[in-house]
C-alpha positions in Angstrom: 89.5 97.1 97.8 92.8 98.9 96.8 93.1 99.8 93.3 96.5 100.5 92.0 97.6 102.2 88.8 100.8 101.5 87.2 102.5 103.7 84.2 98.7 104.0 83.1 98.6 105.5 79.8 95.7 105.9 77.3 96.2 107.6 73.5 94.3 108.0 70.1 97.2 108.4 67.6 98.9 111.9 68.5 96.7 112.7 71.7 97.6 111.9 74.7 94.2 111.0 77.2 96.3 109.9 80.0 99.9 109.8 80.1 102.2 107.4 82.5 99.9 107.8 85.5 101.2 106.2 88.8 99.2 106.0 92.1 97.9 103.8 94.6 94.5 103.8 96.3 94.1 102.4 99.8 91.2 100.2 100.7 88.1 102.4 101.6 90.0 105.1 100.5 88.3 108.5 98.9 90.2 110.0 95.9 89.2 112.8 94.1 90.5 112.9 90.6 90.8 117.3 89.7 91.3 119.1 86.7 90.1 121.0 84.1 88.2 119.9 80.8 90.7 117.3 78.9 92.9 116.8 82.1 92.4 112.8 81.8 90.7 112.2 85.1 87.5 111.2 82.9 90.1 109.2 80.7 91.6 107.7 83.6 88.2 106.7 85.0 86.6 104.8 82.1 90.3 102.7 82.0 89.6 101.9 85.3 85.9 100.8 85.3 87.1 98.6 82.1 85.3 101.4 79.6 88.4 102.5 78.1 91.2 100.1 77.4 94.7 101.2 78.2 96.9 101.5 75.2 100.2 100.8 78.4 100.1 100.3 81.8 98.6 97.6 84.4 95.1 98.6 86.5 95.6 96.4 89.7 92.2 95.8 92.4 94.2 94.2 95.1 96.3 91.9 93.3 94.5 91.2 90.3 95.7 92.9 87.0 92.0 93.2 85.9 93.5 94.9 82.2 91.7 92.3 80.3 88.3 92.0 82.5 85.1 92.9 81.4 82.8 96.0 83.3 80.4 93.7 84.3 83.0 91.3 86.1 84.9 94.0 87.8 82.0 94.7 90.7 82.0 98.0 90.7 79.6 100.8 90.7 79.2 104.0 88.5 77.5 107.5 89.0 77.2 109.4 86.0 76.8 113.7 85.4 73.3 112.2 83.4 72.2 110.1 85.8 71.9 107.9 82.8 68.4 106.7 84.2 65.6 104.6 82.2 63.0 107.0 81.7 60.3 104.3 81.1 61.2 102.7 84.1 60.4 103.2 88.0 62.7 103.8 90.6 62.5 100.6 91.5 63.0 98.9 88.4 66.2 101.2 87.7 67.6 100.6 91.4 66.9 97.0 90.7 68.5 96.8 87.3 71.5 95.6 88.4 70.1 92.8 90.3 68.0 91.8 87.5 71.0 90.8 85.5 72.2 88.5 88.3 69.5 86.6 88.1 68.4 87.3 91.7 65.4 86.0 93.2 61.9 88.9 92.7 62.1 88.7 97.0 65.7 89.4 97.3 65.9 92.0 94.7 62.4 93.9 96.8 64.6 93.9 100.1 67.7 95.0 98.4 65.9 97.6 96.3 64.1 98.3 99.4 67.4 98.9 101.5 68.9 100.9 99.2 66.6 103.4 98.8 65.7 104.0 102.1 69.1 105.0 103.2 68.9 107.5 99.9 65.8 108.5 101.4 64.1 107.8 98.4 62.2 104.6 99.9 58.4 106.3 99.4 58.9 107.1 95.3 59.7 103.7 94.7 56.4 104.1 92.1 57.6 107.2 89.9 59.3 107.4 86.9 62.4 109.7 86.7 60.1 112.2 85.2 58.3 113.1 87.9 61.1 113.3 90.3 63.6 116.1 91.3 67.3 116.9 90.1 68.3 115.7 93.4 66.1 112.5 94.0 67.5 111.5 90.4 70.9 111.7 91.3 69.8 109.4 94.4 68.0 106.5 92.2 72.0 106.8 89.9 73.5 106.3 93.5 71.3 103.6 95.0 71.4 101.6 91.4 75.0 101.9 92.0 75.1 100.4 95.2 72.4 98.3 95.6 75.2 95.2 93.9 77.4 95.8 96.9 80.4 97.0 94.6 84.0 97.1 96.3 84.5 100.0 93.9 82.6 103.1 93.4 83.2 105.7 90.6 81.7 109.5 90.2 82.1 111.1 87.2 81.2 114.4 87.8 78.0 113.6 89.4 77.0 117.1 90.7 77.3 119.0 87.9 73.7 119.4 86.5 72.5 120.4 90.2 72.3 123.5 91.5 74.6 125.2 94.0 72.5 124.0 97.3 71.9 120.8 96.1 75.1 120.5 95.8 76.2 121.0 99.2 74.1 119.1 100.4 74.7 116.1 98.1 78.4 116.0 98.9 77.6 115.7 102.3 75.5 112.7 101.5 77.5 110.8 99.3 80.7 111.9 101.7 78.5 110.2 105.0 77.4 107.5 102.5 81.3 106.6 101.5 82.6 106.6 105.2 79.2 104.2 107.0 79.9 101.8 104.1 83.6 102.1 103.5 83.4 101.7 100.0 86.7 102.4 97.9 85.6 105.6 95.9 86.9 107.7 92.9 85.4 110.8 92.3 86.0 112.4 89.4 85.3 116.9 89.3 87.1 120.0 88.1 85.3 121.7 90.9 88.2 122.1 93.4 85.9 122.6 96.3 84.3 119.6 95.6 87.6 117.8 95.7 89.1 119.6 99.0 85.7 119.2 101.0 84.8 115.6 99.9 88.3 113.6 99.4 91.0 112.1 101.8 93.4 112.4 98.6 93.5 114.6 95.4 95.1 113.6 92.3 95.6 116.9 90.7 95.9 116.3 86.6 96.6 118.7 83.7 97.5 117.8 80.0 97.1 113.7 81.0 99.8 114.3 83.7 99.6 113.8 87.3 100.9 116.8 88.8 100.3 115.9 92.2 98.7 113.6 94.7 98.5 114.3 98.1 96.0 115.1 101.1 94.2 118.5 100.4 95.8 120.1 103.1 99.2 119.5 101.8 97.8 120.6 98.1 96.8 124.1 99.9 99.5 124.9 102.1 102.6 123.0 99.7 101.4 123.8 96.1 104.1 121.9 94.1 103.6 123.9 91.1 102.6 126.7 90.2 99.3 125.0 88.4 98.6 123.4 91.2 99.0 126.6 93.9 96.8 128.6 91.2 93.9 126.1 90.8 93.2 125.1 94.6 91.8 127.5 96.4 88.9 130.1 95.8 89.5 132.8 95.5 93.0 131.7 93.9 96.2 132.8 94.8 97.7 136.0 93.6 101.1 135.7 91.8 103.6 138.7 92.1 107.0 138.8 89.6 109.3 139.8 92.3 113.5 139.4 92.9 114.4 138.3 96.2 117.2 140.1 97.3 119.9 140.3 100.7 119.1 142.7 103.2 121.3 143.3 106.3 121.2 139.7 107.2 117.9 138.9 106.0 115.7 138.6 102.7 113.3 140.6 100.8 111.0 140.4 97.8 110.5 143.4 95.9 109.1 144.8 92.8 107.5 147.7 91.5 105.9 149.2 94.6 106.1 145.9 96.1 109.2 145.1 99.0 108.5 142.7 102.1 110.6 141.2 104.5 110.9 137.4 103.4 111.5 135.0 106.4 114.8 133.0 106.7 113.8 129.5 105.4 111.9 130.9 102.8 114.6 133.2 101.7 117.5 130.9 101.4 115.6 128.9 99.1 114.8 131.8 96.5 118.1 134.0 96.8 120.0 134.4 93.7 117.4 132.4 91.9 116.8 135.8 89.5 113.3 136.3 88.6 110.7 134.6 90.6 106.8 134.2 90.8 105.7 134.9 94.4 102.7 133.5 95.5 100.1 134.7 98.2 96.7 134.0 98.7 93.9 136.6 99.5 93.2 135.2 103.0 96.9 135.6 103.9 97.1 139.6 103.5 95.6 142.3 105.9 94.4 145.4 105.6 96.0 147.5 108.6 96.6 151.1 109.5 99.2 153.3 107.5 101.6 153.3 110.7 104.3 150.8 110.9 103.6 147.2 111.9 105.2 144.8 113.8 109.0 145.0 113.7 109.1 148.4 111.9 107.8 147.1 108.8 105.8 149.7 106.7 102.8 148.2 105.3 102.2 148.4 101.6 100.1 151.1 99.9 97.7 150.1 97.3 94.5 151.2 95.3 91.1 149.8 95.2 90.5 149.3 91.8 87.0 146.5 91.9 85.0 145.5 94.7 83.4 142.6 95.0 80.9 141.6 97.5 80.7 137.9 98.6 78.6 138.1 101.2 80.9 136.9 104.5 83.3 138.9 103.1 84.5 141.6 100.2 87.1 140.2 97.5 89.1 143.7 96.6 91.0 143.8 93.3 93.8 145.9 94.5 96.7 147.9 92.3 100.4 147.9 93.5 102.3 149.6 91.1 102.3 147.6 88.5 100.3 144.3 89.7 96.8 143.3 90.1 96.2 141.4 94.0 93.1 140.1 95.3 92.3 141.1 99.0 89.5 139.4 101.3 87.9 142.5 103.7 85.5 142.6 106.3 82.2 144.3 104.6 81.6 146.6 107.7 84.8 148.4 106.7 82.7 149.7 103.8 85.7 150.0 101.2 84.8 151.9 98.0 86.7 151.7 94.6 89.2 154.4 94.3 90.3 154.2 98.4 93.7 153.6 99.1 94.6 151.3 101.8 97.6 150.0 103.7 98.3 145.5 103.4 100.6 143.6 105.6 101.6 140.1 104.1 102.1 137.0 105.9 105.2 136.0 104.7 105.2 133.1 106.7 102.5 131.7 103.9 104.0 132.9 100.1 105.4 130.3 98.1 108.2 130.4 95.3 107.8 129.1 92.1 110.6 129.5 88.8 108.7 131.1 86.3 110.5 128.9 83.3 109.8 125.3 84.9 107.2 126.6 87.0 108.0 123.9 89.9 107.9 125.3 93.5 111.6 126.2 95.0 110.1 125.7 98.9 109.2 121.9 98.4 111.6 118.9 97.4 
């Protein structure tokens, strides 16, 4: 099913839940709705599955303007952070809930039931109460109730959240598998960013009710079209440098206090005479190399090793240039200590622009 939102807004008086939202969700699709706490992705999600009503705007599945239909009458299927199970109920019973209502016969509702939980390889606790199962087997009885109605819609709200880190990984691999055999149209709402990147074929990045971007999470990563946006995707985040970018002999650089690198052409055109700019890099993109010149005659840039942090694959380095604070990704066989001073080479071919007043990339249209 394709759902389609349309100048979608939602407000209580003076605030603003969800402001003029505009975007279009193909059939079988999987969209991640990102933010932080009181983005409106949550807001946005409820208005969809008929929770909330809109105070403007048109929700469209397929072609049918479903602003005025009830829940129940939308077919769709929800996953809560709670799991929002019946405690005094089995796993059957809750899996079968949903059938119940339709009035289905005590066979068919067994063999659906049945399905269901088999694929959530949950088929053998059909017996228990929600008590005496795990974090994770609950959140499969929430997913199986969801889908054991056949929705064309499914919606996560944070579903995840109350599981520990594992779990979690292996949970979004489930429900990613899940979404894909069955093709079910899905909205998944999280404010954790790898969530969204690993799970979703589209992100719909929101801050303050606004959609700030929606886009594939590839183009999110390398084409942040705001400075929000390049600052929240992506862990570790990227580091943002005050810099000027200046002429030099033909070229373009970007310098600071203690800070000056070559800028390549493209990029450069697009940030000259723009005054005061917000440079941004992430850690991945900088390398430590020997003091000697690099490539071209460049001189790599000096810097201190104020924190290290060890992350196991690799060491994240708070670094001091000058003035400014960078975060550095090292091998942990180089055995860097705070206090050591060592030499970075940027990839230019990878920092971004952004104006520091509208705070709207100067690289993408």
């Amino acid at each position: 099913m394709r759902v389609e939102l349309r100048n979608l807004t939602k407000r209580w008086g003076s605030v603003v839940g969800a402001d003029s939202v505009d975007l279009e969700i193909q059939d079988g699709e999987f969209v991640a709705f990102l933010g932080p706490s009181g983005c409106g992705k949550t807001t946005t999600l409820l208005m969809i599955a008929g929770i909330y009503k809109p105070t403007a705007g048109e929700i469209y599945f397929d072609d049918r303007l479903v602003n005025h239909v009830a829940p129940k009458d939308r077919n769709i299927g929800m996953v809560f952070q709670s799991y929002a199970l019946y405690p005094h109920m089995t796993v059957y019973q809750n899996i079968s809930y949903p059938l119940k209502l339709q009035k289905l016969s005590k066979e068919e509702m067994q063999r659906k039931a049945q399905k269901v939980a088999d694929m959530m390889g949950i088929g053998h606790l059909m017996d228990r109460k929600p008590s005496q199962l795990s974090g994770g087997q609950q959140q499969r009885v929430a997913l199986g109730r969801a889908l054991v109605k056949e929705p064309h819609l499914l919606l996560f709200d944070e579903p995840l959240s109350n599981l520990d880190a594992r779990l979690r990984l292996s949970m979004r691999g489930e429900i990613k598998r899940l979404q894909k055999e069955l093709g079910i149209t899905s909205i998944y709402v999280t404010h954790d960013q790898v969530e969204a990147m690993t799970m979703a074929d589209r992100i719909a990045v929101m801050k303050d009710g606004i959609l700030q971007a929606y886009a594939t999470p590839e183009e999110l990563y390398d084409r942040p079209r705001t400075l929000f946006i390049a600052g929240f995707v992506g862990n570790p985040p990227m580091n943002f440098i005050d810099v000027e970018v200046v002429r030099d002999n033909g070229g373009f650089r970007a310098c600071c206090s203690g800070f000056d690198v070559r800028i390549p052409q493209d990029r450069g055109e697009k940030a000259f005479g723009k005054g005061q700019l917000i440079l941004g890099i992430r850690p991945e993109d900088i390398m430590i190399v020997p003091e000697e010149s690099t490539e071209g005659g460049e001189k790599p840039i000096a810097g201190e090793i104020y924190v290290v942090e060890p992350l196991g694959r690799d060491d994240l380095l708070d670094v001091r240039i000058g003035g400014t604070s960078i975060h550095v990704l090292a091998d942990p066989t180089l055995g860097l200590k705070m206090g050591e001073i060592i030499h970075l080479e940027f990839n230019t071919h990878k920092v971004q622009f952004f104006d520091p007043v509208s705070e709207q990339s100067l690289l993408w249209d």
